[in-house]
N, C-alpha and C positions, 0 to 999 in steps of 0.2 A: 451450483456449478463451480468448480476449481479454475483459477489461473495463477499463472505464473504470476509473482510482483512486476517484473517487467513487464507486463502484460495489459495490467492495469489503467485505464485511463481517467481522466476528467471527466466528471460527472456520474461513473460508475456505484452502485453501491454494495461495501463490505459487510461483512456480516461478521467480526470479531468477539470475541468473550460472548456470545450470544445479543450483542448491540450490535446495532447496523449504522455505519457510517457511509458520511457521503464525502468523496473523494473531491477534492478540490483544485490539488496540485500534486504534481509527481515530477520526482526525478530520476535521473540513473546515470551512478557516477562511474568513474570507466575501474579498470582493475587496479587493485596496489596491491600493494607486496603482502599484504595478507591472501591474495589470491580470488577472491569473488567482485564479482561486481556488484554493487548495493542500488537498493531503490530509496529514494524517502518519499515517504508519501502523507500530504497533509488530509486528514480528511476532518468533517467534522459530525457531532452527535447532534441528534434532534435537539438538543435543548440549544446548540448552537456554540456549544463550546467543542474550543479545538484541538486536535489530538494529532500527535508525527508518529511515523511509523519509520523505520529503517530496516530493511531485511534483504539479506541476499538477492540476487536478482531473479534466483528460480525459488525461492520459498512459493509454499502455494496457498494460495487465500479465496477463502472462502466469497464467493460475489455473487449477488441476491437479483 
């Protein structure tokens, strides 16, 4: 199933590059002048190491 980055929440899990990560924290910063609104979102891989994500707020990601 597809959502939006903004969409995403804590404790959700992503399915990127064919790894599945578990979301930990998210944000979503407001517009600038480049025009989009961004998410970042910390999640982390099974082995426990941690990974930031930044993308548009309507990029759509993959959630498992």
């Amino acid at each position: 199933m597809k959502k939006k980055a903004s969409e995403v929440r804590v404790g959700d899990s992503l399915i990127v590059g064919g790894e599945h990560l578990k979301v930990s924290a998210c944000e979503l910063s407001e517009t600038s002048k480049q025009g989009a609104k961004k998410c970042r979102l910390e999640a982390q891989r099974a082995s426990g190491e941690k990974v930031v994500l930044i993308r548009p707020a309507h990029y759509p990601l993959e959630v498992a």
